[in-house]
C-alpha positions as CSV (number, residue, x, y, z in Angstrom):
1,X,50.2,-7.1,80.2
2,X,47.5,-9.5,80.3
3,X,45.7,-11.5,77.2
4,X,42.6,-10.1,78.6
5,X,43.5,-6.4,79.2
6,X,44.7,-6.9,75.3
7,X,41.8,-8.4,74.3
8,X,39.0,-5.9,76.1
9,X,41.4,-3.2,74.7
10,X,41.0,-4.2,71.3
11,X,37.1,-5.3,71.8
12,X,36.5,-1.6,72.9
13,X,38.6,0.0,69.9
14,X,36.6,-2.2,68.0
15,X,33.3,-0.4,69.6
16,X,34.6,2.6,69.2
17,X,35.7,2.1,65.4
18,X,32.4,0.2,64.3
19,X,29.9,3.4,66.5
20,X,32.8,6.1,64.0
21,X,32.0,3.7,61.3
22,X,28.6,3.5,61.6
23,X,28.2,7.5,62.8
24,X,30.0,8.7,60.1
25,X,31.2,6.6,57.2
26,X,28.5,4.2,56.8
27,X,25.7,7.1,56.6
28,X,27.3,8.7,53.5
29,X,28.4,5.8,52.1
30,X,24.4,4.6,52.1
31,X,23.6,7.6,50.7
32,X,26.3,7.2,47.9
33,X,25.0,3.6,47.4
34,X,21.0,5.2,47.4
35,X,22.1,7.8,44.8
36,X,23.6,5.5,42.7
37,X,20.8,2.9,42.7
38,X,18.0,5.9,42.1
39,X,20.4,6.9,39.3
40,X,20.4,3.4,38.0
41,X,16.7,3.4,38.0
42,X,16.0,6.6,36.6
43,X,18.7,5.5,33.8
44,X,16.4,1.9,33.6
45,X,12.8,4.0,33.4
46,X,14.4,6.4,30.8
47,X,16.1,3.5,28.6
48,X,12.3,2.0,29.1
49,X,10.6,5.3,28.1
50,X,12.9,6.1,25.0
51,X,12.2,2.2,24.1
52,X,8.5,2.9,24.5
53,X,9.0,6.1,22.3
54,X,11.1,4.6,19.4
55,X,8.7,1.8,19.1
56,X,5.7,4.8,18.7
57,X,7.6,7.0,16.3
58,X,8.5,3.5,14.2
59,X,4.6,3.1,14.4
60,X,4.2,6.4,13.6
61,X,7.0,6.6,10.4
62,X,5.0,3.3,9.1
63,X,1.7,5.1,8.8
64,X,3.3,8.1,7.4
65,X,5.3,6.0,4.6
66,X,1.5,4.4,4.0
67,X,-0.2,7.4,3.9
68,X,3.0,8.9,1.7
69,X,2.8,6.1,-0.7
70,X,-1.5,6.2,-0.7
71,X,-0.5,10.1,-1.8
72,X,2.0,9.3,-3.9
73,X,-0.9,6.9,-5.8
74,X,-3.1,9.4,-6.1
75,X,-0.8,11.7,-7.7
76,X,0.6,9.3,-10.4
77,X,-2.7,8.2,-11.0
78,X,-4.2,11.9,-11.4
79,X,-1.1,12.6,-13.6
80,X,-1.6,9.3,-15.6
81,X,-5.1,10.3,-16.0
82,X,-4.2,14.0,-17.5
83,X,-1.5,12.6,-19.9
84,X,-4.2,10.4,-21.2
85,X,-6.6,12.9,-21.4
86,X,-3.8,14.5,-23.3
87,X,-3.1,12.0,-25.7
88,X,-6.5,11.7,-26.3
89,X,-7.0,15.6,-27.0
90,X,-4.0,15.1,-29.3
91,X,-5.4,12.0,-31.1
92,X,-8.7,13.9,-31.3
93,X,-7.0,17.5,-33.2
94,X,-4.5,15.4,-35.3
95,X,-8.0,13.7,-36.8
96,X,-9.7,16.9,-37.1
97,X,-6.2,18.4,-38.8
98,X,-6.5,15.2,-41.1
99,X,-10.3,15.6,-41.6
100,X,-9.6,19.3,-43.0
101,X,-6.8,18.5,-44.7
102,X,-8.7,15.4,-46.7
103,X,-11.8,17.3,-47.4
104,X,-9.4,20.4,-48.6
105,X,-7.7,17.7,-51.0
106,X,-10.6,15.9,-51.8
107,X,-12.0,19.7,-52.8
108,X,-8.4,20.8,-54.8
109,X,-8.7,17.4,-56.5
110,X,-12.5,18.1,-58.1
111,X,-11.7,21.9,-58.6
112,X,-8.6,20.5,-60.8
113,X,-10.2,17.5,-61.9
114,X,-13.2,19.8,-63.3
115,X,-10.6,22.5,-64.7
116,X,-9.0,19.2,-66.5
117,X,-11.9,18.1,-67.8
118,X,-12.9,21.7,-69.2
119,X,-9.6,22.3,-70.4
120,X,-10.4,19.0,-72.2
121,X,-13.7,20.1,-73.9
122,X,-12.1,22.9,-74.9
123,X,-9.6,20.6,-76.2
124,X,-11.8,18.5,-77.8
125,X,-14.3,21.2,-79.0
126,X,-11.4,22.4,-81.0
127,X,-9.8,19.1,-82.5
128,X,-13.6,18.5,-83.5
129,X,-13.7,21.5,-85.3
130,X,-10.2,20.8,-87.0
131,X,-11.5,17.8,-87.7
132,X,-14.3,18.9,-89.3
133,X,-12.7,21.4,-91.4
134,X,-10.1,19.1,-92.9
135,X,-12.7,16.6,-93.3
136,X,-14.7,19.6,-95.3
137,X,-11.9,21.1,-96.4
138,X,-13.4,24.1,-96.0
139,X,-13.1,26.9,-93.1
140,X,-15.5,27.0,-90.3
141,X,-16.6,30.0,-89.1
142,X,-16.1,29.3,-85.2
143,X,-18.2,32.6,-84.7
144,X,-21.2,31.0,-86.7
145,X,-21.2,27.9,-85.2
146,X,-20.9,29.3,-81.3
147,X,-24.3,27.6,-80.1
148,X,-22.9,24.3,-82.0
149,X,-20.0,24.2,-80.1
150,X,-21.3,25.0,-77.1
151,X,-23.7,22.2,-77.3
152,X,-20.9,20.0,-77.9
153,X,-19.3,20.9,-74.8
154,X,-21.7,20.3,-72.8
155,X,-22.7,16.7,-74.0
156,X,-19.0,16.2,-73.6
């Protein structure tokens, strides 16, 4: 055999094996290859998207944690504002309690400060009259002298 019998031999398997290779490897493996590159993109343009996303419902929780905390303002302040208004209500009946409960003293105090000082005419009214009958040493008629005693009480 001859170099160049070998050689065109193996140029035309060659042919033949690159025209298979190219007929029917090479078109499924391009396709294998295309797949995998679209997939590879599509994964890129999600990953984007879901980046693109996150950074909007990050945006999105901020404004809702303001407008939480703006709501959450308003509603301590509201309840700040009836606890005061409370307090104050409270403040105002404990005076008005304490204003009735003065004037009902101060009242109890002259009822028994003018039933003293009755009891004490009386009391005096009567030593007078003692008085007056050991210094006359004689009995007084205390229905006689009614209007005199009276009198006396009063000036008393």
């Amino acid at each position: 055999m001859n170099i160049n019998a070998t050689l065109l031999a193996q140029v035309v398997v060659f042919f033949v094996l690159a025209w298979v290779t190219m007929k029917f490897v090479w078109p499924p493996l391009m396709k294998a290859l295309d797949e995998r590159a679209q997939k590879i993109a599509d994964g890129l343009a999600a990953a984007d998207k879901s980046k693109a996303e996150l950074v909007m419902a990050e945006r999105r929780a901020a404004e809702e944690m303001t407008k939480a905390k703006t709501v959450a303002g308003e509603v301590r302040q509201v309840a700040e504002q009836q606890a005061n208004k409370q307090v104050e209500d409270a403040r105002a009946e404990a005076a008005r309690i304490l204003a009735h409960a003065r004037e009902t003293a101060e009242k109890e105090a002259a009822a028994a400060m003018q039933a003293a000082r009755e009891t004490l005419r009386a009391e005096v009214a009567a030593l007078a009259v003692k008085g007056a009958e050991q210094i006359l040493r004689r009995e007084v008629n205390a229905q006689a002298h009614a209007d005199l005693l009276s009198n006396l009480r009063n000036e008393l």
